[in-house]
N, CA and C atoms as an extended XYZ file, in Angstrom:
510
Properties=species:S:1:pos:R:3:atomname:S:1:resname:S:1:resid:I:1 pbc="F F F"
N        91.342      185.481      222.216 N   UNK     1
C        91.249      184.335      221.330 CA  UNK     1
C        92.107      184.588      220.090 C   UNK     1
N        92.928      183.596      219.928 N   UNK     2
C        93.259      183.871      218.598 CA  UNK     2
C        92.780      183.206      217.514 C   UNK     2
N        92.774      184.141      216.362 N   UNK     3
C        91.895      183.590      214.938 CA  UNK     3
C        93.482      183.084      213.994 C   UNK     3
N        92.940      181.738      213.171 N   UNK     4
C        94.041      181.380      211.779 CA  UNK     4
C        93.088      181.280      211.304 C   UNK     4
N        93.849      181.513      209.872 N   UNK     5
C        92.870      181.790      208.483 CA  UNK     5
C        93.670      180.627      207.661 C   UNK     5
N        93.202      179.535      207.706 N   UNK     6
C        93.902      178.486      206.286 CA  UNK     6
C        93.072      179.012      204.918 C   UNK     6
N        93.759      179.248      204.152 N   UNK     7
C        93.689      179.585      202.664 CA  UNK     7
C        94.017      178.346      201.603 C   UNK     7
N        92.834      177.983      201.136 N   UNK     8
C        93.301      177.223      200.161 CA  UNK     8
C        93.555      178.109      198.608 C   UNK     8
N        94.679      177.774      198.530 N   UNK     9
C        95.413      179.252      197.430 CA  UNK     9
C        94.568      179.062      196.520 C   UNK     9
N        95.091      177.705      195.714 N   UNK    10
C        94.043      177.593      194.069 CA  UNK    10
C        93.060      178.182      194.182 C   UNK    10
N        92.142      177.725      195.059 N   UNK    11
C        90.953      177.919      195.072 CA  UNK    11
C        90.334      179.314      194.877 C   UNK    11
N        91.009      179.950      195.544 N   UNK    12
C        91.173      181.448      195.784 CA  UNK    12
C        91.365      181.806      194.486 C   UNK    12
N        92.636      181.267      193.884 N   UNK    13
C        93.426      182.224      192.452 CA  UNK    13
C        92.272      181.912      191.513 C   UNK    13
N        91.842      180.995      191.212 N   UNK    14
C        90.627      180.299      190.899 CA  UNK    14
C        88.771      181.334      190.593 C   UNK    14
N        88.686      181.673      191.951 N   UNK    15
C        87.214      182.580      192.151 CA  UNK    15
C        87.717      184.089      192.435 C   UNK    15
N        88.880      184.606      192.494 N   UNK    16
C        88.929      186.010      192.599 CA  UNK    16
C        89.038      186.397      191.097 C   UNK    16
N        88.117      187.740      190.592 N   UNK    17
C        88.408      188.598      189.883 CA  UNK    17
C        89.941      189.066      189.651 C   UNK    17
N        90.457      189.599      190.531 N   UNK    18
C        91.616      190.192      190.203 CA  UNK    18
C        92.661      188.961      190.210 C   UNK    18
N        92.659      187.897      190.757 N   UNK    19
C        93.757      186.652      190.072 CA  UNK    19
C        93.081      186.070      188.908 C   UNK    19
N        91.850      185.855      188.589 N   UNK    20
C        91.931      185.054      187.205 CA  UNK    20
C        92.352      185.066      186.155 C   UNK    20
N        92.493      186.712      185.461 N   UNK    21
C        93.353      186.873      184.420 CA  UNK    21
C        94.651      186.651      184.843 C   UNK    21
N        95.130      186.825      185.858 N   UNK    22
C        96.677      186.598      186.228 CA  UNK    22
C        97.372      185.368      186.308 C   UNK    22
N        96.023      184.612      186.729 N   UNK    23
C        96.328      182.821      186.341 CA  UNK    23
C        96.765      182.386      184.853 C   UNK    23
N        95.785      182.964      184.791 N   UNK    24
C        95.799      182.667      182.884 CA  UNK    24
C        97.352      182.824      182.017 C   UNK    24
N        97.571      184.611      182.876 N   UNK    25
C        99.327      184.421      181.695 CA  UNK    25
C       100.167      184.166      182.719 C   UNK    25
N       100.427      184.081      183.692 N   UNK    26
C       101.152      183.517      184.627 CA  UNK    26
C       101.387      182.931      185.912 C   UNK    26
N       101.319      181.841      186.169 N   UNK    27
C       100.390      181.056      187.240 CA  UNK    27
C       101.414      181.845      188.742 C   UNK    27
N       102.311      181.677      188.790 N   UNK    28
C       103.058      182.564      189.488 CA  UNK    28
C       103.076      183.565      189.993 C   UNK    28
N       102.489      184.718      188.939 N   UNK    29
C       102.189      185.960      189.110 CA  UNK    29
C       101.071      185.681      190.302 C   UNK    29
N       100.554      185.303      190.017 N   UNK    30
C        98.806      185.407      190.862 CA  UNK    30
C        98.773      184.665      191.988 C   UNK    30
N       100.071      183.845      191.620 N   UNK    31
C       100.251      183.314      193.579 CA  UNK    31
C       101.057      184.563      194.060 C   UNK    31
N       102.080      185.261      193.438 N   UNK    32
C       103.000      185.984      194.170 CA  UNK    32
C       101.491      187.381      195.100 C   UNK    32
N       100.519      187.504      194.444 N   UNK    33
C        99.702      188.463      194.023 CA  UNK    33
C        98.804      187.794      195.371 C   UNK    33
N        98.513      186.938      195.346 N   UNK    34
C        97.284      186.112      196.357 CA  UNK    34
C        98.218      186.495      197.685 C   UNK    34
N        99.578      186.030      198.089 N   UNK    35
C       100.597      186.338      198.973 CA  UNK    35
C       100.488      187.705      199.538 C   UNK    35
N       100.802      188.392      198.577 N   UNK    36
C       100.479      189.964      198.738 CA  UNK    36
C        99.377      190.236      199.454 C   UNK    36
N        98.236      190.431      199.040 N   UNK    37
C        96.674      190.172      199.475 CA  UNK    37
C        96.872      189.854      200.713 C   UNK    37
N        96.943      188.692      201.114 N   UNK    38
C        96.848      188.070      202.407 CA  UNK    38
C        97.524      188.441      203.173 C   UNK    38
N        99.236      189.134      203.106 N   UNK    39
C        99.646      189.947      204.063 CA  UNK    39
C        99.041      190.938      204.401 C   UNK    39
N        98.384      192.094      203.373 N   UNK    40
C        97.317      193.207      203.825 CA  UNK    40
C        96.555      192.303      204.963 C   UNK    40
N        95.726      191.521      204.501 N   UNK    41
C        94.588      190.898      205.095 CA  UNK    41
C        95.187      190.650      206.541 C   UNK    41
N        96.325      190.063      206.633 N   UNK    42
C        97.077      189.916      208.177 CA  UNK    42
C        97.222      191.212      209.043 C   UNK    42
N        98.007      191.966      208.059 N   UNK    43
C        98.321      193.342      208.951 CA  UNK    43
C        96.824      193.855      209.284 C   UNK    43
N        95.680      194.183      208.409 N   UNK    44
C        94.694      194.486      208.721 CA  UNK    44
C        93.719      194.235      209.872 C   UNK    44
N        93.941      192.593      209.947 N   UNK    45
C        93.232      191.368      211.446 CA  UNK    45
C        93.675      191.273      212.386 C   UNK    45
N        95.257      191.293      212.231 N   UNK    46
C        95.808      190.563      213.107 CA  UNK    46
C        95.858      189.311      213.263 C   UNK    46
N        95.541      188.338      212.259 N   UNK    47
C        95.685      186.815      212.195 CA  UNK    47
C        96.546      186.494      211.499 C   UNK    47
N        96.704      184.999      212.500 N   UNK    48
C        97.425      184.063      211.722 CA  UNK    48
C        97.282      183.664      210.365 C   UNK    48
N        98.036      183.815      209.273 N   UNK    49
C        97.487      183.409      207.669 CA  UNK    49
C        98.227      182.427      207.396 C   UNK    49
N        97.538      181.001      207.200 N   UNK    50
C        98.878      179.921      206.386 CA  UNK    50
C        97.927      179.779      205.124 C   UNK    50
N        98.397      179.692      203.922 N   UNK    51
C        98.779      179.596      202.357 CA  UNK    51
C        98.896      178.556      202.350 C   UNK    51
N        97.507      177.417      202.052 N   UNK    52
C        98.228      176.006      201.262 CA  UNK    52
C        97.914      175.559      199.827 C   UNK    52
N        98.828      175.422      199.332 N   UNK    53
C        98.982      175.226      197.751 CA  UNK    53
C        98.953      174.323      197.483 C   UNK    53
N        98.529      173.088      196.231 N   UNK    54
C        98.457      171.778      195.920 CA  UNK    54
C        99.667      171.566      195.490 C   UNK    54
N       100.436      170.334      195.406 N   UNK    55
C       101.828      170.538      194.906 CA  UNK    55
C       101.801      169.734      193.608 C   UNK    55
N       100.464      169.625      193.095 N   UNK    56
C       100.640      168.864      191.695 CA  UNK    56
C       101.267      169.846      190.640 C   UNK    56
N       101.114      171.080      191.381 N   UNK    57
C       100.817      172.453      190.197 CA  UNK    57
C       102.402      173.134      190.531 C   UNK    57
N       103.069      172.674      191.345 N   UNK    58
C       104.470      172.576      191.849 CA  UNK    58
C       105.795      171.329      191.834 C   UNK    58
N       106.486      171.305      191.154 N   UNK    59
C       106.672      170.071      191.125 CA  UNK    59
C       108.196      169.934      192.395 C   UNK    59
N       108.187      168.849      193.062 N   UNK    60
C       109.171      168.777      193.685 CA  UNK    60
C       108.590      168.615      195.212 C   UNK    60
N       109.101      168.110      196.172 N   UNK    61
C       108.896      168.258      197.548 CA  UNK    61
C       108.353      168.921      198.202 C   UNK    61
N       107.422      168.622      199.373 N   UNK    62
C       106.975      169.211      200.297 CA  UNK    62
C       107.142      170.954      200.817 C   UNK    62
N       106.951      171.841      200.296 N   UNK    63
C       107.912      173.062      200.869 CA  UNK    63
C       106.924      173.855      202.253 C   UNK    63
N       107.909      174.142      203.294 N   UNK    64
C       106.876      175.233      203.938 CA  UNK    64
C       107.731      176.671      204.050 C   UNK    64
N       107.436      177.616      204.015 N   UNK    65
C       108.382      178.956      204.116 CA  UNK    65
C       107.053      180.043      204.582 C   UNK    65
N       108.199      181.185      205.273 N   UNK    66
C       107.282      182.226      205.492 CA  UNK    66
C       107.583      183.595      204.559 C   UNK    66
N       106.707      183.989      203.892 N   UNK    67
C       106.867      185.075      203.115 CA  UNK    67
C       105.761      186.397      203.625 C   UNK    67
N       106.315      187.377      203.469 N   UNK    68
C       105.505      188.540      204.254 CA  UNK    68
C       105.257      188.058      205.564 C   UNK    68
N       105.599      187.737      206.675 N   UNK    69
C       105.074      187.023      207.436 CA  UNK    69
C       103.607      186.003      207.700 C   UNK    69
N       103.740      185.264      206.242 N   UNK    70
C       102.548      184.875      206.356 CA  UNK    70
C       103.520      183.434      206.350 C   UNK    70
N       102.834      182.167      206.194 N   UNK    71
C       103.108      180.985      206.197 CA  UNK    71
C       102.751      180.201      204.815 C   UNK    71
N       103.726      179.410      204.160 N   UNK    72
C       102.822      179.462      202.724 CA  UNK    72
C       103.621      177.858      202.886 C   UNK    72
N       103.004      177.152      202.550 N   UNK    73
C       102.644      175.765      202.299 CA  UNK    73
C       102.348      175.010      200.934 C   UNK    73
N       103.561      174.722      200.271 N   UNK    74
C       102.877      173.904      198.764 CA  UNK    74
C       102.971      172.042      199.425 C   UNK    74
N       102.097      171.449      199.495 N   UNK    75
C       102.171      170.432      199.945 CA  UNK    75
C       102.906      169.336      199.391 C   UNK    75
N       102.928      168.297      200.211 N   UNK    76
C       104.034      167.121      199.283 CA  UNK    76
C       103.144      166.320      197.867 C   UNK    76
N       103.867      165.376      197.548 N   UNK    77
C       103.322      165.199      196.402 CA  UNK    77
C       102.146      163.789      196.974 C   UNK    77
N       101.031      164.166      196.201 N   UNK    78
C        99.830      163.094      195.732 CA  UNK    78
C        99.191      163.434      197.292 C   UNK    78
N        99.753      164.740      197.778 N   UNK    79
C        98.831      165.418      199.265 CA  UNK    79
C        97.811      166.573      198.605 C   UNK    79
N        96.816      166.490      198.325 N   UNK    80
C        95.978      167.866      198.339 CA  UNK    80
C        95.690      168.754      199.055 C   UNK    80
N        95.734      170.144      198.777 N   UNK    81
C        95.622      171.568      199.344 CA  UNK    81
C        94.364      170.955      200.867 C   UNK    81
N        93.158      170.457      200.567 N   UNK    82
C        92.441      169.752      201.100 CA  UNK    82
C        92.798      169.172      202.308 C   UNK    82
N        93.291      168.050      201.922 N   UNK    83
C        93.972      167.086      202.416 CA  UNK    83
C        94.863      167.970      204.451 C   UNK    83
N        95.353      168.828      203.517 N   UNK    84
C        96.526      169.263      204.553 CA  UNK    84
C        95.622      170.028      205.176 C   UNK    84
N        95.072      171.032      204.776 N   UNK    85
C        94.081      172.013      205.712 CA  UNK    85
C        93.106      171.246      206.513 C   UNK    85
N        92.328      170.343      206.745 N   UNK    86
C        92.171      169.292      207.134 CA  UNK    86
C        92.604      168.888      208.477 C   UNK    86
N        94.100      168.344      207.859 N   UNK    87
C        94.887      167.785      208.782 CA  UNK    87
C        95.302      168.760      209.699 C   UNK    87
N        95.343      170.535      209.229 N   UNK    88
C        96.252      171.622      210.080 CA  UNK    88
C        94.618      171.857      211.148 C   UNK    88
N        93.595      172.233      210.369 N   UNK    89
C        92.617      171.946      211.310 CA  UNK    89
C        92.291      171.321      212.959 C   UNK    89
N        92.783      169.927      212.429 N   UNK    90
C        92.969      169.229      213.596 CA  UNK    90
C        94.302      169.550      214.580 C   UNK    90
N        95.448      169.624      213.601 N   UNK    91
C        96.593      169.953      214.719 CA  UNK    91
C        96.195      171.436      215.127 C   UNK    91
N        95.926      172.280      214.777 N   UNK    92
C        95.823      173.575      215.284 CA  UNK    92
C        94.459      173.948      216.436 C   UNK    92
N        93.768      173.243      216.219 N   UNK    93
C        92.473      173.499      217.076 CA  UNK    93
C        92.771      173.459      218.862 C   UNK    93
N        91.826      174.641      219.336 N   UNK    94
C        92.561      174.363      221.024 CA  UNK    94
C        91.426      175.281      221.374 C   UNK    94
N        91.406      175.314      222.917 N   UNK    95
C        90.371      176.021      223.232 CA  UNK    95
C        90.014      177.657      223.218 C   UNK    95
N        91.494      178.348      222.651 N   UNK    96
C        91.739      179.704      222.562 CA  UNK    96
C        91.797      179.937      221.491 C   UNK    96
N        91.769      178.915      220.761 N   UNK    97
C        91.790      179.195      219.174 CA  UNK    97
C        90.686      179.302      218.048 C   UNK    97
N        90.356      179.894      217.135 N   UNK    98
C        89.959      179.786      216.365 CA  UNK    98
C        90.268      180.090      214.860 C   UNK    98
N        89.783      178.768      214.212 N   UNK    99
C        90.053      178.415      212.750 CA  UNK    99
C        89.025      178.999      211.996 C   UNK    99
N        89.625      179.636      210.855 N   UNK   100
C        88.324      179.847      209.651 CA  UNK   100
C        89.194      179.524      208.551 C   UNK   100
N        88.165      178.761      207.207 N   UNK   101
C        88.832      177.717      206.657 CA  UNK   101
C        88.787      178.916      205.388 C   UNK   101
N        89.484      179.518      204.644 N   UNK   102
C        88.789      179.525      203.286 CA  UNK   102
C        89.011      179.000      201.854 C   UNK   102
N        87.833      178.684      201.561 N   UNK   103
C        87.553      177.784      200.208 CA  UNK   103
C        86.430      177.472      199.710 C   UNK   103
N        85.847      177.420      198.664 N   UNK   104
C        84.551      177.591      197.901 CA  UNK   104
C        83.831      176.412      197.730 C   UNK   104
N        85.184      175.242      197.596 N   UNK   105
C        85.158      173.812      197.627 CA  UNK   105
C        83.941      173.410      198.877 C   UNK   105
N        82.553      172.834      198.766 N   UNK   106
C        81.655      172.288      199.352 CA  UNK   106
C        82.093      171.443      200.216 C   UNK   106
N        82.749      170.438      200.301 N   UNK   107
C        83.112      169.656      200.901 CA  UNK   107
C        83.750      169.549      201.536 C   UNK   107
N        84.858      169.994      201.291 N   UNK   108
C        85.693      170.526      202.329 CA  UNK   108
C        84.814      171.654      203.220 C   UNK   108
N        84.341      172.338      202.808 N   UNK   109
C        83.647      173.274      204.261 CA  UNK   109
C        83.047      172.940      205.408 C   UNK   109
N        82.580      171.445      204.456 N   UNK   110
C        81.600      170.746      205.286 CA  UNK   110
C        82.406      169.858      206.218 C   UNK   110
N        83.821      169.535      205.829 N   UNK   111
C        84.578      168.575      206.244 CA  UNK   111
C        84.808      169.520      207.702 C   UNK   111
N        85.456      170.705      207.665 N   UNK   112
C        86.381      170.999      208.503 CA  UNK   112
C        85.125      172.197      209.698 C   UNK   112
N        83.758      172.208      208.896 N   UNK   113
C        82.914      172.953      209.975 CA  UNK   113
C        83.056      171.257      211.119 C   UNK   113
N        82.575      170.355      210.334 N   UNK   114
C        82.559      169.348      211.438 CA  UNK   114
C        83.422      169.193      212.004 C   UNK   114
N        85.026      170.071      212.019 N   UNK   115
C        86.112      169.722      213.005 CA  UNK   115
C        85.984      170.991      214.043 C   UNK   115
N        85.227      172.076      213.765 N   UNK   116
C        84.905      173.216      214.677 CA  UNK   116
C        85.515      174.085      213.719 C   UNK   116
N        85.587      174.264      212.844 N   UNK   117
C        86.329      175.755      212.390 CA  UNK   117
C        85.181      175.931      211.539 C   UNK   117
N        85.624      177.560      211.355 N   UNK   118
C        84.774      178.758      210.537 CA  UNK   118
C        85.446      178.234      209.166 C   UNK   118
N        83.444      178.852      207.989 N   UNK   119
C        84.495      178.327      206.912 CA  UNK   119
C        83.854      179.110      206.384 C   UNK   119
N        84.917      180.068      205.679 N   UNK   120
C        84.432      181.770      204.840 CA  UNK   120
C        85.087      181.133      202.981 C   UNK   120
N        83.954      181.890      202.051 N   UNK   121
C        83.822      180.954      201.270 CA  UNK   121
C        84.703      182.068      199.937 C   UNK   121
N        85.265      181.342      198.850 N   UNK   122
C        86.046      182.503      198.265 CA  UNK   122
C        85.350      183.762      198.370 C   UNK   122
N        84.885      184.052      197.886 N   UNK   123
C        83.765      185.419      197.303 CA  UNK   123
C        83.741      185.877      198.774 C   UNK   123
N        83.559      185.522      199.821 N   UNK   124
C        83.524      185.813      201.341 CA  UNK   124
C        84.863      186.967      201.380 C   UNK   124
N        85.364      185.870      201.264 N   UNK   125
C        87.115      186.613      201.428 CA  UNK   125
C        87.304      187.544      200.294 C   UNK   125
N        86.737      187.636      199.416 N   UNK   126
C        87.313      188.516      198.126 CA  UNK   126
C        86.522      190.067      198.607 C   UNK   126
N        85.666      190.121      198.889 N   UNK   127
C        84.864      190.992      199.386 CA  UNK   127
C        85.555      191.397      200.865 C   UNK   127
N        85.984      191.009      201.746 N   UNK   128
C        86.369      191.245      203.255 CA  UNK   128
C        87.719      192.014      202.326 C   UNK   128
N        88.490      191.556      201.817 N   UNK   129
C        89.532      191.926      201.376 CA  UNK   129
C        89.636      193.491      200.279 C   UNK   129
N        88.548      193.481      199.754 N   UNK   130
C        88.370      194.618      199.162 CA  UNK   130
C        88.014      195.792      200.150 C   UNK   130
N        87.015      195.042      201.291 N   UNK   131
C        86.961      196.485      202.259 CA  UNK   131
C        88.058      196.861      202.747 C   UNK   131
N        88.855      195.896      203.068 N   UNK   132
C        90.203      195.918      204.307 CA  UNK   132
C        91.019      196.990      202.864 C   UNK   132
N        91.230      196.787      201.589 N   UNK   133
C        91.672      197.011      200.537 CA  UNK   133
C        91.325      199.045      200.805 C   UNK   133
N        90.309      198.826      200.617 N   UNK   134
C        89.372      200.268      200.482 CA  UNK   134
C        89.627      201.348      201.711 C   UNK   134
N        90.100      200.434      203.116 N   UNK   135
C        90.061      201.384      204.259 CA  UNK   135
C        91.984      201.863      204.477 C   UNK   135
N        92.728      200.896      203.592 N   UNK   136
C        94.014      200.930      203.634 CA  UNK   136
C        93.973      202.614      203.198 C   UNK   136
N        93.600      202.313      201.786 N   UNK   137
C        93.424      203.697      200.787 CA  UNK   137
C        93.472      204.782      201.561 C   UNK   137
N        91.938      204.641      201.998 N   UNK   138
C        91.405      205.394      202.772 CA  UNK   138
C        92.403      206.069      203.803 C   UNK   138
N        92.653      205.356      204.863 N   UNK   139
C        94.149      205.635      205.938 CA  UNK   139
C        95.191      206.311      205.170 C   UNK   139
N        95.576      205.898      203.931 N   UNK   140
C        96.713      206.347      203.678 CA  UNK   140
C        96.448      207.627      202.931 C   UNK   140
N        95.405      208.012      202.036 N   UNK   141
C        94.951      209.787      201.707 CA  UNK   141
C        94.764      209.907      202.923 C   UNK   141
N        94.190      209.715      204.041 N   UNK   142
C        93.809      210.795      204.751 CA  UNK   142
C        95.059      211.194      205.551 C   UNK   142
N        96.370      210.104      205.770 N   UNK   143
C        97.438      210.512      206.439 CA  UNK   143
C        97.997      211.689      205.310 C   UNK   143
N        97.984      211.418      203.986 N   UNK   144
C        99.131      212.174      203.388 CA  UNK   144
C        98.457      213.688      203.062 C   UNK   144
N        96.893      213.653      203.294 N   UNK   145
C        96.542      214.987      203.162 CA  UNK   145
C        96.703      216.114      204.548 C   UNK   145
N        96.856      215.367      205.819 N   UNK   146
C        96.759      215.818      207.032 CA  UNK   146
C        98.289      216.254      207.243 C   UNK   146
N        98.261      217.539      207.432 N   UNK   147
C        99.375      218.513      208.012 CA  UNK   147
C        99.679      218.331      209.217 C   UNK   147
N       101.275      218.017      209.362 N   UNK   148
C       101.177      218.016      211.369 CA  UNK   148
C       101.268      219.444      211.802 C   UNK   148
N       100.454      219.101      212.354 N   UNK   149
C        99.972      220.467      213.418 CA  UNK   149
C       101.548      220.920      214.154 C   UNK   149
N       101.687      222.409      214.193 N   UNK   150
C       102.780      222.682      215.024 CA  UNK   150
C       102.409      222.970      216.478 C   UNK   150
N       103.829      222.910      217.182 N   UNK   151
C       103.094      223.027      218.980 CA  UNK   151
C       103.051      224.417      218.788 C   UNK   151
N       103.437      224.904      218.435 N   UNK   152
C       103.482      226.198      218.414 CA  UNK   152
C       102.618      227.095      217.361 C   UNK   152
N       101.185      227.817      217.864 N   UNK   153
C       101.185      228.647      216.403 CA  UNK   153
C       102.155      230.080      215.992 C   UNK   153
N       102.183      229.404      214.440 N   UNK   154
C       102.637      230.619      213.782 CA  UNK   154
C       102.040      231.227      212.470 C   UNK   154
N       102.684      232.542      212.737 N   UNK   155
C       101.697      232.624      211.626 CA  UNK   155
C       102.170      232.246      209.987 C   UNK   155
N       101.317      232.736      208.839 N   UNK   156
C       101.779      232.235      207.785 CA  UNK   156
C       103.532      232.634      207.313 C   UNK   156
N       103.542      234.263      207.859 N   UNK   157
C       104.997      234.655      207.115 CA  UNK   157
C       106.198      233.509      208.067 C   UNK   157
N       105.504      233.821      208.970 N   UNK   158
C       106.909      232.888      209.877 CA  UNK   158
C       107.474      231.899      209.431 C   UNK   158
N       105.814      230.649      209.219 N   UNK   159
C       106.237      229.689      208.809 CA  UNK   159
C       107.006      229.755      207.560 C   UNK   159
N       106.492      230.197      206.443 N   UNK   160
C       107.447      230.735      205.181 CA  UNK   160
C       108.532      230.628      205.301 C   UNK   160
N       108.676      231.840      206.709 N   UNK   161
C       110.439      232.164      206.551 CA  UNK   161
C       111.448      231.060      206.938 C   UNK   161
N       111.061      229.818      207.870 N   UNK   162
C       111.476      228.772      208.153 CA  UNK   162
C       111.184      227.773      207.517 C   UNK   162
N       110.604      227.438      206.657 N   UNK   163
C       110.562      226.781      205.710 CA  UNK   163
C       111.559      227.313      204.680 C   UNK   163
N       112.057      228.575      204.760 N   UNK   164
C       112.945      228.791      203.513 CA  UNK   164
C       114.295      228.519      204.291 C   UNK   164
N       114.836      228.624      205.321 N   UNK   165
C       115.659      228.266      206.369 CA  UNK   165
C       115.753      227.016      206.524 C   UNK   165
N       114.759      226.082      206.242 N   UNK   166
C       114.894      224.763      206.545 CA  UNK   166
C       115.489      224.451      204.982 C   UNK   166
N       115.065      224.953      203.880 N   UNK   167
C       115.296      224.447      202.675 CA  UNK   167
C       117.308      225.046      202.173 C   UNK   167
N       117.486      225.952      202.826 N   UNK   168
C       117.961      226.686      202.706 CA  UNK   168
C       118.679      227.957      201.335 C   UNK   168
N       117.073      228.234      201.271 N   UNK   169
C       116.543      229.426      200.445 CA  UNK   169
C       116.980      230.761      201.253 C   UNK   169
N       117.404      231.513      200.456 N   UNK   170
C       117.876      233.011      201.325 CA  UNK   170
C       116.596      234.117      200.608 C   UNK   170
């Protein structure tokens, strides 16, 4: 089965801790920052992630682009973030598929459970994301503390002496 995750961005930049101050001095920053996030969150799942943004808070045309391999969506104008997730809901739904919506917004949850999709609520996702966040860490000390094993044992002087051979220390 495959899982998509529609993200309603604001909403998100909105109820996360770590974007709200970032909203505040730069609205940009904390989308570039939410983007970020959600690629972890992809590489971590393995899901589909589309990014939809309101385009009141954007000015200019419809845009869709893929960044990090995610899908990011500022919608056209007098279309709400809403509006489109909604509508991707319906085009995306199939019998191998599954949708989870996220957004904090009531109504919309309620809108798009009644189209069959999962609907994980900000704070849902801010939390999933901190574990996925926490086990990255995790993976990555435990790779950089772990020595590769040689096929061969040797002992300590040996290794020394080829290590000074490899460096090329006399």
């Amino acid at each position: 089965m495959q899982n998509i995750l529609l993200v309603d961005g604001y909403n998100m930049i909105g109820a996360w801790k770590e974007l709200r101050p970032l909203r505040d001095k730069n609205f940009e920053d904390a989308r570039d920052r939410l983007i970020e996030l959600m690629a972890e969150y992809k590489a971590a799942m393995g899901w589909r992630v589309i990014i939809v943004f309101d385009a009141h808070l954007v000015p200019g045309t419809e845009q869709l682009y893929v960044q990090h391999a995610l899908e990011v969506i500022y919608t056209r104008k007098n279309e709400t973030a809403d509006e489109r997730i909604e509508k991707l809901t319906n085009e995306l739904k199939g019998r191998k598929i599954q949708i989870h919506v996220a957004t904090s917004d009531m109504t919309e949850q309620s809108v798009v459970f009644g189209q069959g999709a999962l609907r994980k609520s900000a704070r849902e996702l801010e939390i999933e994301m901190q574990i996925i966040q926490s086990k990255i860490s995790s993976k990555v000390k435990t790779t950089q503390t772990e020595r590769p094993a040689s096929r061969i044992p040797l002992s300590k002087d040996v290794e020394l002496m080829f290590e000074k051979w490899r460096r090329g220390i006399k």
